[in-house]
N, C-alpha and C positions, 0 to 999 in steps of 0.2 A: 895710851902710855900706861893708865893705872892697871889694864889686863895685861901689857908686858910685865909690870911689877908683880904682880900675884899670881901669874902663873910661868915665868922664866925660873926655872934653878939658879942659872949662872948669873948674879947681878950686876958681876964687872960688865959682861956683856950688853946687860939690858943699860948700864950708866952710861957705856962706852956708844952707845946707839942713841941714846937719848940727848946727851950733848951734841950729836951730829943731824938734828934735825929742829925745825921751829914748831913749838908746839902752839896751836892757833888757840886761841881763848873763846870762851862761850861769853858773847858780851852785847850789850843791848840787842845790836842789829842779828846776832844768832839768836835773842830769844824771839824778836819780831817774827823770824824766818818760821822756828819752830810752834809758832802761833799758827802761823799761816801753814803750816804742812800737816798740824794737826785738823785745825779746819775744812781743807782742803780734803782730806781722807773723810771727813766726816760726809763732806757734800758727795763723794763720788759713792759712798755705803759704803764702806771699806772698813774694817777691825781696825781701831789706832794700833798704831805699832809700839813696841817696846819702849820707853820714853830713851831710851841710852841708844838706839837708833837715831830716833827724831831729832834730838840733841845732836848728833855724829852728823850729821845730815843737816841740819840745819846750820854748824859750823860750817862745812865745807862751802855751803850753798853763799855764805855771808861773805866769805874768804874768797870767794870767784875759784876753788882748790873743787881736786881733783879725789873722789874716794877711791881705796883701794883697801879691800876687806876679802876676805876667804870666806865671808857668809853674805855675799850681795842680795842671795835672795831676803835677807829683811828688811832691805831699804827699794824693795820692789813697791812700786807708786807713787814714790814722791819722788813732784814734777820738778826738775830742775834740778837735781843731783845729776853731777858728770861723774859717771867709772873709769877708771883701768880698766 
């Protein structure tokens, strides 16, 4: 949501979009997750990712929700994110 607000022009649109979905919270059990998916990329060798990934991704993964991003490849290796 905070990159529909800093990069949308139109804001009616970006409020009129934003009132029509649930925005999921980063909260205990997203930060556990994102413990664990950091972790986990450590064990496999992997580069950690972008921390605004692992976060993204760590909610979804808490939320049992589904990601849907125009940049999937950065959330390539962490186990247990479901895409569009």
């Amino acid at each position: 949501m905070y990159h529909l607000f800093e990069t949308v022009t139109k804001k009616e649109a970006v409020m009129k979009f934003s009132n029509s979905v649930t925005v999921l919270p980063f909260d205990k059990r997203a930060a556990q997750v994102a413990s664990q998916i950091n972790q986990d990329l450590v064990v496999k060798g992997e580069l950690p990712k972008m921390m605004e990934s692992v976060l993204t991704a760590s909610i979804c993964i808490a939320n049992d929700a589904f990601l849907f991003s125009r940049s999937s490849w950065k959330f390539d290796g962490i186990k247990g994110l479901r895409r569009v």
